[in-house]
Structures are given as C-alpha cells and as structure tokens.
N, CA, C and O atoms as a GROMACS GRO file, in nm:
protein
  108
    1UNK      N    1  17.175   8.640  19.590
    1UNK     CA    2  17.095   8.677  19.708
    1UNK      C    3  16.974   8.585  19.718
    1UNK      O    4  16.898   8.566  19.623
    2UNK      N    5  16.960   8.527  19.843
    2UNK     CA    6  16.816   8.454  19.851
    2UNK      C    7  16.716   8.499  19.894
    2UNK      O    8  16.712   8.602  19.960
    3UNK      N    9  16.617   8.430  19.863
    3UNK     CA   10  16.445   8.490  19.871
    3UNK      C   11  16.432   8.547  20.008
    3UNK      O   12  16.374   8.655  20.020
    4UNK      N   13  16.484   8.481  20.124
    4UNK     CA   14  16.501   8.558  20.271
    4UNK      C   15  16.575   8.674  20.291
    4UNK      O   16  16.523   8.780  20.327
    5UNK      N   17  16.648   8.664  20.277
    5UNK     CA   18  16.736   8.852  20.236
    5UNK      C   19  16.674   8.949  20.171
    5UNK      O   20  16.652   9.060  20.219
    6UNK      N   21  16.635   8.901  20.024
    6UNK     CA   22  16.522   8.987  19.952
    6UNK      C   23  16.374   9.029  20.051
    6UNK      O   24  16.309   9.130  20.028
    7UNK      N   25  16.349   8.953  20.136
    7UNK     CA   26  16.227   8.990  20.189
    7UNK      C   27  16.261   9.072  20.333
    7UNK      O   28  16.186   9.151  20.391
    8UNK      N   29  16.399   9.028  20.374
    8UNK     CA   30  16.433   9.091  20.530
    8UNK      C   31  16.466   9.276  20.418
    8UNK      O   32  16.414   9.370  20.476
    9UNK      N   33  16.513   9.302  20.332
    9UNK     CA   34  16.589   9.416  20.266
    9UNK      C   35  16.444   9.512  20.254
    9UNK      O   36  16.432   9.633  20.276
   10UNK      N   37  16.345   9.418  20.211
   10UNK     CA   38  16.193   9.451  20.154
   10UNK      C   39  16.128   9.507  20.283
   10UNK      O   40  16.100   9.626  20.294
   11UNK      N   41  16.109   9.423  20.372
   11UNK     CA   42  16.060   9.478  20.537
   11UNK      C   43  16.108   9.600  20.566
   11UNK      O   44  16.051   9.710  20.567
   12UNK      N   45  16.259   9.558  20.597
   12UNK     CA   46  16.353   9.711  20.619
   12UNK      C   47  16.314   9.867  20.589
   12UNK      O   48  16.311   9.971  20.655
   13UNK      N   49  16.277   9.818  20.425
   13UNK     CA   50  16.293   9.996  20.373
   13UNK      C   51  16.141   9.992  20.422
   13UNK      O   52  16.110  10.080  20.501
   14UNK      N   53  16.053   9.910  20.388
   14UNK     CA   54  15.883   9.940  20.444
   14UNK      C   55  15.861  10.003  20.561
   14UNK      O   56  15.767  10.074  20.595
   15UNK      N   57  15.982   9.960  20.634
   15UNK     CA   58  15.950   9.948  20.782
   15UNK      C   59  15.994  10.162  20.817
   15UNK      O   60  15.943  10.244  20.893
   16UNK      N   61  16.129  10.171  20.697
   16UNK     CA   62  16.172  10.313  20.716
   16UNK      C   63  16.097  10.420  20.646
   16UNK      O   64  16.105  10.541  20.668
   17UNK      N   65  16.001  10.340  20.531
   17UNK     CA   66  15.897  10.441  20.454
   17UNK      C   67  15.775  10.434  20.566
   17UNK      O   68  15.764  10.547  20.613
   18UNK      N   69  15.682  10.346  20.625
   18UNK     CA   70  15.600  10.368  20.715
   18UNK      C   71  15.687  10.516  20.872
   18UNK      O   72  15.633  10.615  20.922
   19UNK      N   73  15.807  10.467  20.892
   19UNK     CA   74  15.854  10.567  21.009
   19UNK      C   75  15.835  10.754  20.938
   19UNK      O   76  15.775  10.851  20.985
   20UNK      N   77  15.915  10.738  20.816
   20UNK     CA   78  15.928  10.879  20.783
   20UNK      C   79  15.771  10.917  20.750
   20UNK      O   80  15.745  11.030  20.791
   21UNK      N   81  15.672  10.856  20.691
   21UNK     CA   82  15.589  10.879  20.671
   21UNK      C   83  15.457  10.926  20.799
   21UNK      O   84  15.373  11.015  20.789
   22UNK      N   85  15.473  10.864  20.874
   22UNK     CA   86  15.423  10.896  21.018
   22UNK      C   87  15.490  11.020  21.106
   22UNK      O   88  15.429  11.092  21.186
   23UNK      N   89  15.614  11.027  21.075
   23UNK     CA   90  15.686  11.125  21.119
   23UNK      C   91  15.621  11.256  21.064
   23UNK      O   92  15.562  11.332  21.141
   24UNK      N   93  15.636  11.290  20.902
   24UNK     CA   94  15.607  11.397  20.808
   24UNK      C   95  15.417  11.408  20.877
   24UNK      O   96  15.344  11.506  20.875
   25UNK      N   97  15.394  11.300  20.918
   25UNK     CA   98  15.243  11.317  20.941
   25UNK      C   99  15.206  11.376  21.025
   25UNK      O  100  15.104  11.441  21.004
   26UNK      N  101  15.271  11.384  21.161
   26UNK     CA  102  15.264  11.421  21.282
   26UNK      C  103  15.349  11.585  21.308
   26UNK      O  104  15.347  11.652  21.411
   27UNK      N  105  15.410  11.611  21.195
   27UNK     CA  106  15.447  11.763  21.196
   27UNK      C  107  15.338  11.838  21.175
   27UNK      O  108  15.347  11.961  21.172
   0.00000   0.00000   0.00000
C-alpha cells in the first residue's frame, strides 16, 4: 500500500469519526 492510500484511508475514517461525533453532539 502507498503513502497516498494510507493518507486517503486516514482522511476517510477522520472524516467518519468527526460526522458521528457531531452527530452524538447534536442529540
């Protein structure tokens, strides 16, 4: 796996821990 994949995979889950986390916030 290259350093660009590792960082697009890295964004991804950030991107789904910032959503759920804003979500749980706003309940």
């Amino acid at each position: 796996m290259s350093d660009y994949e590792t960082f697009m995979i890295i964004l991804t889950i950030s991107n789904l821990i910032v959503a759920i986390l804003t979500y749980a916030h706003k309940k």
